[in-house]
HTML snippet that shows the backbone in 3Dmol.js (N, CA, C, O; Angstrom):
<script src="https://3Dmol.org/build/3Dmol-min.js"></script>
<div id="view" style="width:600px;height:400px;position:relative"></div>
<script>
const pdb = `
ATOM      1  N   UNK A   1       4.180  -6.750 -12.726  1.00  0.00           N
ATOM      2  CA  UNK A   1       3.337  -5.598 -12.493  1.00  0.00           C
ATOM      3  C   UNK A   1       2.141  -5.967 -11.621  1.00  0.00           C
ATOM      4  O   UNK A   1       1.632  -5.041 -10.990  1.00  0.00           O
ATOM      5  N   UNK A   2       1.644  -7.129 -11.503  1.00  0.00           N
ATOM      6  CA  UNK A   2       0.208  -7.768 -10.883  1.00  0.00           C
ATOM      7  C   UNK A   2       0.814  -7.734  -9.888  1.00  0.00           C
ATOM      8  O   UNK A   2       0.338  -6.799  -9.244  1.00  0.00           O
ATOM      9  N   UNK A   3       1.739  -8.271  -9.243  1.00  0.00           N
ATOM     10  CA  UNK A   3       2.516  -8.728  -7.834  1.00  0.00           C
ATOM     11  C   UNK A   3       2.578  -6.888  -6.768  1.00  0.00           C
ATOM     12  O   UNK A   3       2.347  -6.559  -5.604  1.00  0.00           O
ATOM     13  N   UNK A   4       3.023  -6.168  -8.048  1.00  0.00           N
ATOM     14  CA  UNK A   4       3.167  -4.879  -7.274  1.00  0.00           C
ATOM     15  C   UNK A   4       1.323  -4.132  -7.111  1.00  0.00           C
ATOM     16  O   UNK A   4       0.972  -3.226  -6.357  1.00  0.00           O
ATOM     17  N   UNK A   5       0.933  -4.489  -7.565  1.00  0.00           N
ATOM     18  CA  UNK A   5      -0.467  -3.850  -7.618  1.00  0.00           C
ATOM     19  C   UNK A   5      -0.785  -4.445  -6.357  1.00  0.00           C
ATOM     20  O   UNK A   5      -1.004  -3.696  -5.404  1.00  0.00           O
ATOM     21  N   UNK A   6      -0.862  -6.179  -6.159  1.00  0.00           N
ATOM     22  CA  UNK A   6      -1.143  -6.292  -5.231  1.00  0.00           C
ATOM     23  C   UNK A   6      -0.435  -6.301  -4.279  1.00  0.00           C
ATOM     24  O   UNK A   6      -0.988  -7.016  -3.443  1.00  0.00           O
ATOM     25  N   UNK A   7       0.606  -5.871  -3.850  1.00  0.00           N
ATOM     26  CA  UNK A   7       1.002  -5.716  -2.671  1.00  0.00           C
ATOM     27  C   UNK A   7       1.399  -4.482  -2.139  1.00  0.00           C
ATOM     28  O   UNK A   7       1.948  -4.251  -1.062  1.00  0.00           O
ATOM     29  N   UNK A   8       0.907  -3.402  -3.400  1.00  0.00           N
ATOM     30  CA  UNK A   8       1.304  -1.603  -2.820  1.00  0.00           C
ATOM     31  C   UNK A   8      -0.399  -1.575  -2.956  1.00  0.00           C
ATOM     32  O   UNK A   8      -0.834  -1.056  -1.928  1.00  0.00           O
ATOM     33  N   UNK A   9      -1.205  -1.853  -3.626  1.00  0.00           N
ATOM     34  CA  UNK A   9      -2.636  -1.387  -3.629  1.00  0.00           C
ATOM     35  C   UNK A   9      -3.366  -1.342  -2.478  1.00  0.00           C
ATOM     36  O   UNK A   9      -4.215  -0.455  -2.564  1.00  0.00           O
ATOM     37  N   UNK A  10      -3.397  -1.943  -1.398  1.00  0.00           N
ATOM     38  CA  UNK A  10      -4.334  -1.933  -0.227  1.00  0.00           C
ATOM     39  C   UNK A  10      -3.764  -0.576   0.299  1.00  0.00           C
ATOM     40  O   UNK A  10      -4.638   0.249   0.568  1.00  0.00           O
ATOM     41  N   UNK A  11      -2.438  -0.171   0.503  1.00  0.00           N
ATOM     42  CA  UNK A  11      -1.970   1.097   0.913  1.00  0.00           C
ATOM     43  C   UNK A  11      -2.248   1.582   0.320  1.00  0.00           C
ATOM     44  O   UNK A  11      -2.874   2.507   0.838  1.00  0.00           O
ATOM     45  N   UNK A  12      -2.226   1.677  -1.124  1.00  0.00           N
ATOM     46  CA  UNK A  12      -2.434   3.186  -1.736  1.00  0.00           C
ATOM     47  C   UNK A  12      -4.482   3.423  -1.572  1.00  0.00           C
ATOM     48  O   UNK A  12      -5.238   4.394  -1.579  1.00  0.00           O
ATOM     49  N   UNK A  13      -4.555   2.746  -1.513  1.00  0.00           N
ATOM     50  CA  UNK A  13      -6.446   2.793  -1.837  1.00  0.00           C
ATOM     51  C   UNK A  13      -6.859   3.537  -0.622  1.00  0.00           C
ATOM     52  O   UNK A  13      -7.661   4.470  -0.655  1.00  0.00           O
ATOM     53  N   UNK A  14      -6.160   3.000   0.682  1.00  0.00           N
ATOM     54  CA  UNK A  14      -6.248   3.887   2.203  1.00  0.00           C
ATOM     55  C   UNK A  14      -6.038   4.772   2.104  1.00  0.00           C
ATOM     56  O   UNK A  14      -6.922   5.513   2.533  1.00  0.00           O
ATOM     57  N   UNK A  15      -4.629   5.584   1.429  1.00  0.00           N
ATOM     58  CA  UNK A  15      -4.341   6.984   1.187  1.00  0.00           C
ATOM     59  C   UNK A  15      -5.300   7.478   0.490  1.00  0.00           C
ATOM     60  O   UNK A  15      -5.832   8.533   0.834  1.00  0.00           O
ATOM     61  N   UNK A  16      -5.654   6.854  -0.519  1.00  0.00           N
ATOM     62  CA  UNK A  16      -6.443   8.009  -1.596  1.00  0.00           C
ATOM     63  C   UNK A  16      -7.868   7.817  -0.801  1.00  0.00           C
ATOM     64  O   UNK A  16      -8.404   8.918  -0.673  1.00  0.00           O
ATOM     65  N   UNK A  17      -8.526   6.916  -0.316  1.00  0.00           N
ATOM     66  CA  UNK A  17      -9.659   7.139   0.497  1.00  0.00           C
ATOM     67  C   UNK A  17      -9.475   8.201   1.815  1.00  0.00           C
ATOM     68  O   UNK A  17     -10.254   9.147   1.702  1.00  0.00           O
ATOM     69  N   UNK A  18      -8.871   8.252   2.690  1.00  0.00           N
ATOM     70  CA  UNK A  18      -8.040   9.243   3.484  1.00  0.00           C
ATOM     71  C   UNK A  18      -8.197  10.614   2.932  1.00  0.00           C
ATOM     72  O   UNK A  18      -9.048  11.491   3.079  1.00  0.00           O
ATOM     73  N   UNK A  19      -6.881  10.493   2.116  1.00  0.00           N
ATOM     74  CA  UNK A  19      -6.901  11.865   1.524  1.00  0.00           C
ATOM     75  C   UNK A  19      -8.465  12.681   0.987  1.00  0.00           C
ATOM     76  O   UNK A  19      -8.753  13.869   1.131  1.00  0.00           O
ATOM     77  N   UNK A  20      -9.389  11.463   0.274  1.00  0.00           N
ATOM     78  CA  UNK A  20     -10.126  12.162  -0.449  1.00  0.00           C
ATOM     79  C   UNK A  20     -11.781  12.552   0.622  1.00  0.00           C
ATOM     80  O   UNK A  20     -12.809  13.099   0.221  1.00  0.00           O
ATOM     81  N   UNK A  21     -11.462  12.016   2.020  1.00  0.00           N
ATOM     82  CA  UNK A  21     -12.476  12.178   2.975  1.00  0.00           C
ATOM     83  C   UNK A  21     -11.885  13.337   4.005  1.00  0.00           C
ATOM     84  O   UNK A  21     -12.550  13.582   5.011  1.00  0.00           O
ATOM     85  N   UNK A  22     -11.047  13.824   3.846  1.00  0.00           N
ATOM     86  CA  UNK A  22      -9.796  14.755   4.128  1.00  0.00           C
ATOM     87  C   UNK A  22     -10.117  15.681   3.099  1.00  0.00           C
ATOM     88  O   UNK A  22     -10.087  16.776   3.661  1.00  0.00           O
ATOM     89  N   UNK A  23     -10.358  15.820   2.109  1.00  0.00           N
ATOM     90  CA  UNK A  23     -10.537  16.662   1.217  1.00  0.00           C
ATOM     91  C   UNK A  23     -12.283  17.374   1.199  1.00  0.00           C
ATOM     92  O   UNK A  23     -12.760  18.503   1.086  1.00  0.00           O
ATOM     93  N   UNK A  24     -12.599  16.550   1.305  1.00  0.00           N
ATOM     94  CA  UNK A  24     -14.597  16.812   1.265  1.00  0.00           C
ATOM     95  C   UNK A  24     -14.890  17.644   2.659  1.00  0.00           C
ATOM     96  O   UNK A  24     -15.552  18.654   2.895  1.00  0.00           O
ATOM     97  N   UNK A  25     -13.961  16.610   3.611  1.00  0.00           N
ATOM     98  CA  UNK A  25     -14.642  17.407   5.070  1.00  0.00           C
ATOM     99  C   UNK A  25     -13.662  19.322   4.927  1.00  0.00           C
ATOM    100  O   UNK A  25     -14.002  20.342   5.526  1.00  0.00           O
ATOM    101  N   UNK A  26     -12.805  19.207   4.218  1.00  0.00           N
ATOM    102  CA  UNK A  26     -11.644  20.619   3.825  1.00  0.00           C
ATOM    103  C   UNK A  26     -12.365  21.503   3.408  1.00  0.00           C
ATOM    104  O   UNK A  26     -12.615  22.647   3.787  1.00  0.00           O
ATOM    105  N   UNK A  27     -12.851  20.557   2.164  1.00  0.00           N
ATOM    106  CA  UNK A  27     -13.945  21.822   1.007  1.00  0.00           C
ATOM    107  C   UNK A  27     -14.751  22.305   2.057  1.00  0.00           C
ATOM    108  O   UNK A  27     -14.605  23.473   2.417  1.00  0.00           O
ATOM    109  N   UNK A  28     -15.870  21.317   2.792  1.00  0.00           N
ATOM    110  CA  UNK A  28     -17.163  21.693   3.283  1.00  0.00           C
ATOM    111  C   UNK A  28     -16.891  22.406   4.794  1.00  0.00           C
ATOM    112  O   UNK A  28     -17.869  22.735   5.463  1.00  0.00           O
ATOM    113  N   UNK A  29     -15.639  22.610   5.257  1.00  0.00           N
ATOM    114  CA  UNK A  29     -15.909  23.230   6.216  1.00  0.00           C
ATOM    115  C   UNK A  29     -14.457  24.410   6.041  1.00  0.00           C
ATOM    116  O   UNK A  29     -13.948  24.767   7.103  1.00  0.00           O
ATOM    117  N   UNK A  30     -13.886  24.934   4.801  1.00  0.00           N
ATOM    118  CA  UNK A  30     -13.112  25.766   4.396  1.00  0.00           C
ATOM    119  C   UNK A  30     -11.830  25.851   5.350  1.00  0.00           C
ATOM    120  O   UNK A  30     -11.242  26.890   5.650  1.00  0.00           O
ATOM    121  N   UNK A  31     -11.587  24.855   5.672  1.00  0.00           N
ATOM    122  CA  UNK A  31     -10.380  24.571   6.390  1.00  0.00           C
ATOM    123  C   UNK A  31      -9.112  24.327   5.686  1.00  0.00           C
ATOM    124  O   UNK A  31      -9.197  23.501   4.778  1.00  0.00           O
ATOM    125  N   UNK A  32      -8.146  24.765   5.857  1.00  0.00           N
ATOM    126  CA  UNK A  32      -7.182  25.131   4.631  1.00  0.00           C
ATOM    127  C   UNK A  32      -5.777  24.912   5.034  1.00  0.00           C
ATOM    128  O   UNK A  32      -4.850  25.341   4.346  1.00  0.00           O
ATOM    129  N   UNK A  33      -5.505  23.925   6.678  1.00  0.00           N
ATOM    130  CA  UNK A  33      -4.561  23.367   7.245  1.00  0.00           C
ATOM    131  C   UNK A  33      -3.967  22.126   6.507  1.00  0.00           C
ATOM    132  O   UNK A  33      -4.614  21.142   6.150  1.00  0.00           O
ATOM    133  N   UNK A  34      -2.587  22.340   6.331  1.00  0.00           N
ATOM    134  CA  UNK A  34      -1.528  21.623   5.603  1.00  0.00           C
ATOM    135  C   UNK A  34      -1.889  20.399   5.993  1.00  0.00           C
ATOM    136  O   UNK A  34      -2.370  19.423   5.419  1.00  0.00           O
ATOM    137  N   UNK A  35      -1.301  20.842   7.956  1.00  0.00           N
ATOM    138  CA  UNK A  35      -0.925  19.349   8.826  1.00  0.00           C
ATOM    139  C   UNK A  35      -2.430  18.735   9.204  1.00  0.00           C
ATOM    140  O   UNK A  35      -2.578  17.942  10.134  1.00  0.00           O
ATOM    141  N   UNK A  36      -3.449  19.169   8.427  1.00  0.00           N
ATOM    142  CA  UNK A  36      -4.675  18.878   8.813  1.00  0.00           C
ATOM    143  C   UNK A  36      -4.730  17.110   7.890  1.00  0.00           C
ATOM    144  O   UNK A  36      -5.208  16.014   8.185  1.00  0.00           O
ATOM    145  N   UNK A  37      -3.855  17.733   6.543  1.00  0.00           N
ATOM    146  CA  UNK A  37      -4.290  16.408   5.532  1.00  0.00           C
ATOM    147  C   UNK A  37      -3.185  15.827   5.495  1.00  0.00           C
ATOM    148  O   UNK A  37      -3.092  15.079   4.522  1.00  0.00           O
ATOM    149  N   UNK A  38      -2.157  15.861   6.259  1.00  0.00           N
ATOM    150  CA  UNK A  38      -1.019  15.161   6.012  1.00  0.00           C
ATOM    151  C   UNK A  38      -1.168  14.518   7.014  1.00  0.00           C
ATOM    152  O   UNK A  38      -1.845  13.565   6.627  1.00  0.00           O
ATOM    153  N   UNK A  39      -0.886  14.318   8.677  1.00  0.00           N
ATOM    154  CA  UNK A  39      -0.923  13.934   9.829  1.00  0.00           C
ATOM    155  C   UNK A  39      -1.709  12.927   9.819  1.00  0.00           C
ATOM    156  O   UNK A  39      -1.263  11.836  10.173  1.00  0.00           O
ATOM    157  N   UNK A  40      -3.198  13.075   9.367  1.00  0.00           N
ATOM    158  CA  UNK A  40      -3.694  11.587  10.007  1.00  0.00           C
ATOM    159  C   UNK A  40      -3.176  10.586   8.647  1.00  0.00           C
ATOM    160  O   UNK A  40      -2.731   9.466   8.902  1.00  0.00           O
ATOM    161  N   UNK A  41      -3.257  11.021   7.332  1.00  0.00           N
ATOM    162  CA  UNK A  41      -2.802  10.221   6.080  1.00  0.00           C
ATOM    163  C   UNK A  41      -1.975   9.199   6.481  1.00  0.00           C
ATOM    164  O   UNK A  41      -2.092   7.980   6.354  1.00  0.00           O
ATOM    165  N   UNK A  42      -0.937  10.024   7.091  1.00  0.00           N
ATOM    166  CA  UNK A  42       0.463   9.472   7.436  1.00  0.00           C
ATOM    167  C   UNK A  42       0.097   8.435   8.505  1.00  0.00           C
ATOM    168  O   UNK A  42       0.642   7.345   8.335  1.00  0.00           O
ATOM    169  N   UNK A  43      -0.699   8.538   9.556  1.00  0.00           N
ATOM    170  CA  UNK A  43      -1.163   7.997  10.680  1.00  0.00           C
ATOM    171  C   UNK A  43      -1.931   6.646  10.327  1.00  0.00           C
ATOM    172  O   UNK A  43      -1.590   5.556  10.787  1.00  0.00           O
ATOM    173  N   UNK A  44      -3.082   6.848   9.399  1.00  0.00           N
ATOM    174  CA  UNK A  44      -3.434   5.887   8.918  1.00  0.00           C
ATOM    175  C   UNK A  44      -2.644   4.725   8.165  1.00  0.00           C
ATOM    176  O   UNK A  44      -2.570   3.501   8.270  1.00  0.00           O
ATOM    177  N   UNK A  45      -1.985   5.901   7.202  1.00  0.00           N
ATOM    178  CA  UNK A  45      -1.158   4.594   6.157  1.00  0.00           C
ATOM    179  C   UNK A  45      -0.578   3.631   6.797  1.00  0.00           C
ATOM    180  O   UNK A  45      -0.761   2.433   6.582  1.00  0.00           O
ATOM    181  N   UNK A  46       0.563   4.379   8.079  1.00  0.00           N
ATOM    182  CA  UNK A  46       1.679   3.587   8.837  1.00  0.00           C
ATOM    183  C   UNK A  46       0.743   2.697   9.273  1.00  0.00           C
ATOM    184  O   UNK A  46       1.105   1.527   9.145  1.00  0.00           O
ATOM    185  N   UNK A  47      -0.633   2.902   9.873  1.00  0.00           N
ATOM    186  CA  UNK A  47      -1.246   1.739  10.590  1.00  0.00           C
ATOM    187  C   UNK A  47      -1.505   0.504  10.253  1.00  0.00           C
ATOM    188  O   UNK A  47      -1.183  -0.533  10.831  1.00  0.00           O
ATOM    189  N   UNK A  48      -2.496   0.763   8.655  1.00  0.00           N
ATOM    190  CA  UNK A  48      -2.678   0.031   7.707  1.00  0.00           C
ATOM    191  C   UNK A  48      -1.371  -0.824   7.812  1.00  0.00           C
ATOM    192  O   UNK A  48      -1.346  -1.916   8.379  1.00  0.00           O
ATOM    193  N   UNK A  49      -0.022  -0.093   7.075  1.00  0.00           N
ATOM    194  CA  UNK A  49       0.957  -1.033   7.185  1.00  0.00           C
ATOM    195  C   UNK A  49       1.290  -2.128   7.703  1.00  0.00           C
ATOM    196  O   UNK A  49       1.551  -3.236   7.235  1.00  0.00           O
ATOM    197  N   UNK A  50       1.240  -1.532   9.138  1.00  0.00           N
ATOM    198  CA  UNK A  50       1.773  -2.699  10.289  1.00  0.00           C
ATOM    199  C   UNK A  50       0.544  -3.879  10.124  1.00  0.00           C
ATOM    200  O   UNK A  50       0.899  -5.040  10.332  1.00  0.00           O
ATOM    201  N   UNK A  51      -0.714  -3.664   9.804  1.00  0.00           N
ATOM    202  CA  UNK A  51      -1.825  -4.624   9.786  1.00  0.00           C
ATOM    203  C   UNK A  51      -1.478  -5.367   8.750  1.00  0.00           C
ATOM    204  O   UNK A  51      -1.400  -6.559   9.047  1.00  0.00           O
ATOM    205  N   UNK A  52      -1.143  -5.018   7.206  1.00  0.00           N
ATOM    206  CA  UNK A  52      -0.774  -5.447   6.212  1.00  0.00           C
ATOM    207  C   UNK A  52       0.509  -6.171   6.055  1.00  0.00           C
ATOM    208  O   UNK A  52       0.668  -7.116   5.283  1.00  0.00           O
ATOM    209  N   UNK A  53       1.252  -5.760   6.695  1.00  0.00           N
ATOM    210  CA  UNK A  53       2.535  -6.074   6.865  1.00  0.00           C
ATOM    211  C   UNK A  53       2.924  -7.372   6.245  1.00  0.00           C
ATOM    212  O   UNK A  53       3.530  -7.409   5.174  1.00  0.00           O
ATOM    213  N   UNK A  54       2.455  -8.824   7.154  1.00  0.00           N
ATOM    214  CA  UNK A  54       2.773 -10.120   6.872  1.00  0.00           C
ATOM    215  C   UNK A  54       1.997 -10.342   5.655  1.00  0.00           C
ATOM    216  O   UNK A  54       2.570 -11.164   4.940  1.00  0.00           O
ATOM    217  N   UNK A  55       0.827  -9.881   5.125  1.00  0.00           N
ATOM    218  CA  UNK A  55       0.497 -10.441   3.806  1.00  0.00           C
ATOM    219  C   UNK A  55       1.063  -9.790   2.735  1.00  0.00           C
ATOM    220  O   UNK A  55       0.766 -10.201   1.613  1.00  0.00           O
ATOM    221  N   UNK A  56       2.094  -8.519   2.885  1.00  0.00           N
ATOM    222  CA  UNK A  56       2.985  -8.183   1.998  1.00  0.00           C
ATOM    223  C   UNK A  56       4.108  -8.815   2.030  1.00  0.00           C
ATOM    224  O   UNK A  56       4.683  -8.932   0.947  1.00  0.00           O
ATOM    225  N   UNK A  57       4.777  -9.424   3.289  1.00  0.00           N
ATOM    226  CA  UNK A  57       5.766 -10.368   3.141  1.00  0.00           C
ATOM    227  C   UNK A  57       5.396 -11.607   2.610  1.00  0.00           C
ATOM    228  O   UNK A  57       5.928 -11.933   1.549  1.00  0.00           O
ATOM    229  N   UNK A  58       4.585 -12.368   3.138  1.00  0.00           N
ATOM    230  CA  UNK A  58       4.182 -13.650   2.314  1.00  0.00           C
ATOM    231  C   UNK A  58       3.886 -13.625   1.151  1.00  0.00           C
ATOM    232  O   UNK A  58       4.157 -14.570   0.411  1.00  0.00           O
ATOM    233  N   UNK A  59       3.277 -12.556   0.742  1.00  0.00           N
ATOM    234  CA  UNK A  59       3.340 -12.591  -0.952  1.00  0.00           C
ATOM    235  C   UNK A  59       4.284 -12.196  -1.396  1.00  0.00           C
ATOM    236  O   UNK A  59       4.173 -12.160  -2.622  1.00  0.00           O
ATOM    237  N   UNK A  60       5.463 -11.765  -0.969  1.00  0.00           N
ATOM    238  CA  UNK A  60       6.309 -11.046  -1.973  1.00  0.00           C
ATOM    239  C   UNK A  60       7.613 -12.279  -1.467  1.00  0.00           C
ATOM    240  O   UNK A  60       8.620 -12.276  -2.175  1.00  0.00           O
ATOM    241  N   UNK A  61       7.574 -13.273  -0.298  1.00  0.00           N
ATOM    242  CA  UNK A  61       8.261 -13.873  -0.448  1.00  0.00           C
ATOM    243  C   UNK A  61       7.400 -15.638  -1.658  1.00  0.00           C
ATOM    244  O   UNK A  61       7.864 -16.609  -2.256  1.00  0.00           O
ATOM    245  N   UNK A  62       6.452 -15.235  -1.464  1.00  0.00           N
ATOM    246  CA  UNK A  62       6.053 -16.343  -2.050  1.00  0.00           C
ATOM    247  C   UNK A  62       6.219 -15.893  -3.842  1.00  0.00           C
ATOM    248  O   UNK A  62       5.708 -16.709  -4.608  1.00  0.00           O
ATOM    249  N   UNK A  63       6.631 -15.143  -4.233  1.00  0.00           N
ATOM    250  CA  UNK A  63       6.690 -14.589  -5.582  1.00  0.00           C
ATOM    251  C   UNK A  63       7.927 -14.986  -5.884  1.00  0.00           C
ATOM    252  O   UNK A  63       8.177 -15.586  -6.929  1.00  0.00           O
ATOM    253  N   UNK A  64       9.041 -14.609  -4.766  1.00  0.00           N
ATOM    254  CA  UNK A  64      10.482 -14.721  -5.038  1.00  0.00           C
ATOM    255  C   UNK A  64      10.748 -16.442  -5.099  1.00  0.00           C
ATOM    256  O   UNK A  64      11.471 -17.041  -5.895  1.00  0.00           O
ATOM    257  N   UNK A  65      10.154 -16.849  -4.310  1.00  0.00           N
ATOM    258  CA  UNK A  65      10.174 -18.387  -4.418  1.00  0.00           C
ATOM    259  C   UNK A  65       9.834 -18.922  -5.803  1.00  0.00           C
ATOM    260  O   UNK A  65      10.325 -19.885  -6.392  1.00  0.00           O
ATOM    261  N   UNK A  66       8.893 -18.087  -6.184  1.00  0.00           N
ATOM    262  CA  UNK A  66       8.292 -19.161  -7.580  1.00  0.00           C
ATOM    263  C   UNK A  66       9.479 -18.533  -8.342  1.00  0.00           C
ATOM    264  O   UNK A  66      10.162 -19.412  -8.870  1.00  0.00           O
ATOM    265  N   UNK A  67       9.830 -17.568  -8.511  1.00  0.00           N
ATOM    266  CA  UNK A  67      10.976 -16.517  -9.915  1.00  0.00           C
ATOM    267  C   UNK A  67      12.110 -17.364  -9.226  1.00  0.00           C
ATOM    268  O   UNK A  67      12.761 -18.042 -10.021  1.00  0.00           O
ATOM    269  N   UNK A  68      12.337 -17.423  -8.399  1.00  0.00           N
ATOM    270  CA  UNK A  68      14.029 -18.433  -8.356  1.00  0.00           C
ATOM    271  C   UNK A  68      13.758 -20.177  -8.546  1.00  0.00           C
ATOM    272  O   UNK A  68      14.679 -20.971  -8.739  1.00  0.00           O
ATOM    273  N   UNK A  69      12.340 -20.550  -8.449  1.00  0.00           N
ATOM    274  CA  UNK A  69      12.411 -21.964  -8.717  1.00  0.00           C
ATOM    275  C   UNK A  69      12.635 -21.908 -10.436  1.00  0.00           C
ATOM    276  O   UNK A  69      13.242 -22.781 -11.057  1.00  0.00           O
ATOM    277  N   UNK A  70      11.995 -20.661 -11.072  1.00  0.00           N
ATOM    278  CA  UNK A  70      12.356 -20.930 -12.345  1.00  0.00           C
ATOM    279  C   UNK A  70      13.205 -20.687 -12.946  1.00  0.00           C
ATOM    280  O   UNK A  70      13.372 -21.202 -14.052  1.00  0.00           O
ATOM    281  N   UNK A  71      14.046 -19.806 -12.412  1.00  0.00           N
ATOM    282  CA  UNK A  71      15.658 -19.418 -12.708  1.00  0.00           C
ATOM    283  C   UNK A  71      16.132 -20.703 -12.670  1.00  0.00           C
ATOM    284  O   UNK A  71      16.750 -20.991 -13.695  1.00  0.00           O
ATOM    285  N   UNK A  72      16.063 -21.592 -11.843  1.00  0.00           N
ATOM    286  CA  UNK A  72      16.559 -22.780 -11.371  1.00  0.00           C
ATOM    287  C   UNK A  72      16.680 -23.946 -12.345  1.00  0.00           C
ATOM    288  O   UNK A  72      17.591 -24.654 -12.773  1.00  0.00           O
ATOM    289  N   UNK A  73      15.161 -23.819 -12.533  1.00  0.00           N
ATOM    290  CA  UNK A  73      14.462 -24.631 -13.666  1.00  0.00           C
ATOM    291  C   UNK A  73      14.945 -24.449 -15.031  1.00  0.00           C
ATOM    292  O   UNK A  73      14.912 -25.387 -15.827  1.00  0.00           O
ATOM    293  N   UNK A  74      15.422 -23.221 -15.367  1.00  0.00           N
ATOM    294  CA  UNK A  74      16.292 -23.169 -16.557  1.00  0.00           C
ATOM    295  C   UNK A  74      17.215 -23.877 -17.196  1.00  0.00           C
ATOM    296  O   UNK A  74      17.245 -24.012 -18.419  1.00  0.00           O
ATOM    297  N   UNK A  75      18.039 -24.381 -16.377  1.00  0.00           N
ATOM    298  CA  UNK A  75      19.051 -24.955 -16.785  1.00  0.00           C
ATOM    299  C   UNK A  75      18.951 -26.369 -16.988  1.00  0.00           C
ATOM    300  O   UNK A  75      19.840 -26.916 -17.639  1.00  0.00           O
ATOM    301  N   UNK A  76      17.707 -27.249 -16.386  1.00  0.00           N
ATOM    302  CA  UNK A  76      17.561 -28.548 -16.225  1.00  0.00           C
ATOM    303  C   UNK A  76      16.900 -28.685 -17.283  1.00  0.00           C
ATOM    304  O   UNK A  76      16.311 -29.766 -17.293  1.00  0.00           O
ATOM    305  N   UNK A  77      16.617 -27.636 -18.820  1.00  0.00           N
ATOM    306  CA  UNK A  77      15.167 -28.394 -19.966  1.00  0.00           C
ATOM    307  C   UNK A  77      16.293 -29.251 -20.564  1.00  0.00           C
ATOM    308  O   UNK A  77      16.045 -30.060 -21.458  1.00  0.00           O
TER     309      UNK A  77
END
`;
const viewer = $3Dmol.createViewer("view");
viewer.addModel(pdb, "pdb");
viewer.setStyle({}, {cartoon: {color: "spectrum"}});
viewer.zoomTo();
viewer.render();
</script>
């Protein structure tokens, strides 16, 4: 569960910051467009992504490395 926190959390924290500065500027200026809060969300997240990208692979391959050294390790106690 720690492994997924950290490696979906930097995305999700962008969305919900996004969304929720997307939401304030909505309220305060009664703007009530769908593709207003979806479009850049989407724009941002994907960006974030690609920036994030390799430290979601390196951690999630460096996770799989440690869970198969100990699968491994099982059989040798």
């Amino acid at each position: 569960f720690y492994q997924i926190l950290l490696t979906s959390g930097p995305l999700l924290l962008v969305a919900l910051g996004v969304g929720l500065v997307i939401g304030i500027l909505q309220a305060a200026t009664s703007i009530q467009e769908m593709t207003l809060t979806f479009v850049p969300k989407v724009l941002i997240v994907v960006i974030t992504f690609a920036f994030l990208s390799n430290y979601m692979l390196v951690s999630l391959t460096d996770y799989f490395a440690f869970i198969f050294d100990r699968i491994a390790g099982l059989g040798y106690s």
